[in-house]
C-alpha positions, 0 to 999 in steps of 0.5 A, a space after each residue: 276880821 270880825 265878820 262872817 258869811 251866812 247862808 241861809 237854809 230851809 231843810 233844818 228843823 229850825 228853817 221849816 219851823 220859822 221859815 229859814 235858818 242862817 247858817 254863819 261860817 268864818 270866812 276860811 270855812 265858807 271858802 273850804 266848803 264853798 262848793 258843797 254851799 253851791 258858791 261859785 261867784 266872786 267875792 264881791 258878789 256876796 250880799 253886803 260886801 260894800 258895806 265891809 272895810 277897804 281891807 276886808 274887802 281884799 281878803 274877800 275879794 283874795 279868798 273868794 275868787 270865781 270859780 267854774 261850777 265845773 271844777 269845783 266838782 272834780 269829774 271829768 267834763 262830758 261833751 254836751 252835744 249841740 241838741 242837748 244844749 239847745 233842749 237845756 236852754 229851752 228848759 231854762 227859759 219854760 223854767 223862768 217864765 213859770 217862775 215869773 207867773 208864780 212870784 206874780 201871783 205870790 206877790 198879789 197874794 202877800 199884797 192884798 189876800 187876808 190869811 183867812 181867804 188864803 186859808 179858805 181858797 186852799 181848802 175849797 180846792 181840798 188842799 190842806 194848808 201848810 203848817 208851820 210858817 206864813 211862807 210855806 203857806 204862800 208857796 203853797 197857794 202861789 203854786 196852786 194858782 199857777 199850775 192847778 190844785 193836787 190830787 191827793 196822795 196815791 200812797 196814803 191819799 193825804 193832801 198835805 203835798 208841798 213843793 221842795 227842790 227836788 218834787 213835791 214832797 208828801 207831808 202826811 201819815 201812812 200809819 199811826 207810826 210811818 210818815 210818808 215820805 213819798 216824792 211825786 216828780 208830775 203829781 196829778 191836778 186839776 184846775 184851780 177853783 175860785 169862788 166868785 165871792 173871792 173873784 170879786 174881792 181879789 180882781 187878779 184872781 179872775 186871771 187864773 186859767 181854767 187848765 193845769 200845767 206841768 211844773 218843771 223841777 230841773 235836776 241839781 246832781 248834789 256836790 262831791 263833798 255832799 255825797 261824799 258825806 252823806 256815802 261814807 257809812 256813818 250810823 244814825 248815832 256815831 260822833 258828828 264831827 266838823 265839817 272843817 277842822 280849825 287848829 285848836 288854839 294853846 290855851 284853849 278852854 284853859 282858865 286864868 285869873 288876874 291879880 294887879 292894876 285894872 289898866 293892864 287887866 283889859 288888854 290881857 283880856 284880848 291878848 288872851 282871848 286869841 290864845 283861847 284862854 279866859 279870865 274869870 274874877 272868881 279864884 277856884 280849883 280850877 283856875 290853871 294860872 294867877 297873872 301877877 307881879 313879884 310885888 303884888 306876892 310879896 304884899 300877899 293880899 286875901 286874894 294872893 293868900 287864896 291862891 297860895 291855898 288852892 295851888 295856884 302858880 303865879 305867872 307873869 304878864 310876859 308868859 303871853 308873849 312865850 306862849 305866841 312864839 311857841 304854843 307847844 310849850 304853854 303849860 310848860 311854861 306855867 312852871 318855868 315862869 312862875 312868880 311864887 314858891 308854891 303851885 301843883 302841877 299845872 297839867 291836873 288843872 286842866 278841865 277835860 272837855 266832854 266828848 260829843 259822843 251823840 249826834 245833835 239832838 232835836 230842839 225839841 229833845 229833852 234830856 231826862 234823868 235816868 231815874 227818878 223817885 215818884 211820889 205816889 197820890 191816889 194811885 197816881 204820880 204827879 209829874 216831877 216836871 211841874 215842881 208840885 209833887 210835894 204839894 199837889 196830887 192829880 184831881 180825881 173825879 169820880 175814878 177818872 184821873 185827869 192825866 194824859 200823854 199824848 204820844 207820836 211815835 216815827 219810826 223813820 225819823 227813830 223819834 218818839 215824842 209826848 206830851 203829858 197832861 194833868 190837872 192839879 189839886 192843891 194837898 192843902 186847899 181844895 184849889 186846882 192847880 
């Protein structure tokens, strides 16, 4: 089944970037992690599923079925008295109405506000817009218009305070190299502002209340997979290994080449393709096995002749059926089935895979080289990055040098990012660069 299930987060630094980002699972993945993705309806309940095949529609339908919030995180259920009932429905409906007044007001605003007017309403209220995203920034004004405008932030009186699941969260500095990280439950505020030029402009903006109201966030304890994760001791930089572990397939990662009519060579390709192996059309060292027939090695052609050279063991098309009916034995076969009188042994052909010894980087990560030879101009290096050290230096005037870097350094987050500036003088003509 060529299909998969997406969901789509917020708290990566690609969702905060772009304003979301999907995550595709394979259907036996989503099922595995559901609990921890808060998925607990039905198959047919998942955006898109009549779009699918009669019969993919039964494989979700058999792998999904609905399940109880409850059991799926294996605690023992606690008696929820009669008053704690009724005071959670009573919060659910506070919760419903707030969000009602709040996706009203972001609607009108996406609907009929300039970006101008949004960014000049946030700042006449001393909220400095968000960053990033057209979405963060309605989020923003939408929460603004509903329960009143924030108050700075108490521990380093920034007022770059955005709504998240849990509070608001501060997005602001407490130091040069700290950023704060402080999460206010019931921030202070006041009430919303609205100029009358704005009034008369936006007519719903003359429904805003003259008051302030509490927000309510209600508490999601996170699953058991989720803390069980996140608890188990791991450090900053240790291995990061899969969340669900998918049997590795017998030719995995294993190259193969192919010697013989065209017409056979696709469906190989896709019988191949299941095992884990690939087909390449260029012959090298580091091709594990040459498909062919007896014919095409007795012809002996110029790419039959290369293989011979490199080692190479020719196999035949039925080594794929050996391999599906017993996997453990694939490279075995290599030698038994082998078509020619040469081959080395199949074992050393094998590209070991690089170990994932560091945990994901950044996107905005940038591998260096450990060393690198600098060429000295005028007492200054022209950065290596830029490909001109060899025709360029950095422009000089009157002993300043037009070189910068731009450095931030996070000490929660163990980052520390730059930006380098120069401006280039060409060696040969007197042209900037």
């Amino acid at each position: 089944i060529n299909y998969g299930l997406k969901k789509t987060v917020y708290d990566t630094e690609v969702g905060m970037k772009y304003g979301g980002q999907p995550l595709w699972h394979h259907i036996e993945c989503f099922v595995q992690l559901r609990s921890e993705l808060g998925w607990f309806e039905s198959g047919d309940c998942v955006p898109g599923f009549k779009g699918l095949k009669k019969d993919d529609q039964n494989t979700v339908l058999k792998l999904l079925p609905a399940i109880d919030a409850g059991s799926a995180c294996n605690i023992k259920k606690v008696k929820i008295e009669p008053g704690v009932k009724i005071e959670e429905e009573i919060m659910n409906r506070q919760i419903e109405n707030q969000s009602k007044r709040l996706f009203k007001f972001r609607d009108l605003v996406v609907n009929q506000m300039h970006k101008k007017d949004i960014i000049y309403l946030l700042e006449y209220n001393n909220q400095k817009p968000a960053n990033g995203d057209s979405e963060r920034m309605l989020n923003q004004l939408a929460d603004m218009l509903t329960f009143g405008s924030l108050l700075p932030c108490p521990q380093c009186n920034s007022c770059e305070i955005l709504f998240s699941k849990s509070g608001y969260l501060c997005n602001g500095q407490l130091t040069e190299w700290t950023k704060c990280s402080n999460i206010l439950k019931d921030p202070e505020r006041k009430p919303c502002k609205v100029p009358k030029t704005l009034k008369e402009k936006y007519a719903f903006l003359s429904e805003i209340r003259n008051k302030t109201e509490h927000r309510i966030v209600k508490y999601n304890p996170p699953s058991i997979a989720f803390v069980s994760n996140n608890t188990n001791g791991k450090m900053e930089n240790e291995p990061t290994k899969p969340k669900v572990k998918r049997e590795t397939p017998p030719l995995y990662n294993l190259k193969f080449a192919y010697v013989g009519p065209k017409e056979a060579e696709n469906n190989l390709k896709t019988k191949l393709s299941k095992l884990g192996g690939e087909i390449i059309s260029k012959l090298s060292e580091n091709i594990i096995a040459v498909f062919s027939s007896k014919h095409e090695v007795q012809n002996m052609g110029s790419r039959m002749k290369k293989a011979k050279e490199l080692g190479i063991h020719i196999i035949p098309i039925d080594y794929v059926d050996l391999v599906e009916s017993n996997p453990t034995n694939a490279i075995n076969y290599i030698s038994s089935t082998t078509l020619c009188d040469w081959g080395t042994d199949p074992n050393s052909r094998i590209v070991q895979e690089e170990a994932n010894t560091k945990k994901s980087k950044s996107i905005y990560t940038k591998s260096v080289a450990k060393s690198m030879t600098l060429k000295i101009k005028d007492g200054s290096a022209v950065d290596p990055e830029s490909g001109l050290q060899d025709v360029a230096h950095v422009y000089l005037d009157k002993n300043c040098k037009y070189s910068v870097v731009l450095g931030l350094a996070d000490i929660q987050r163990n980052k520390n990012s730059y930006y380098k500036l120069q401006l280039l003088e060409s060696d040969s003509k007197n042209k900037r660069k």
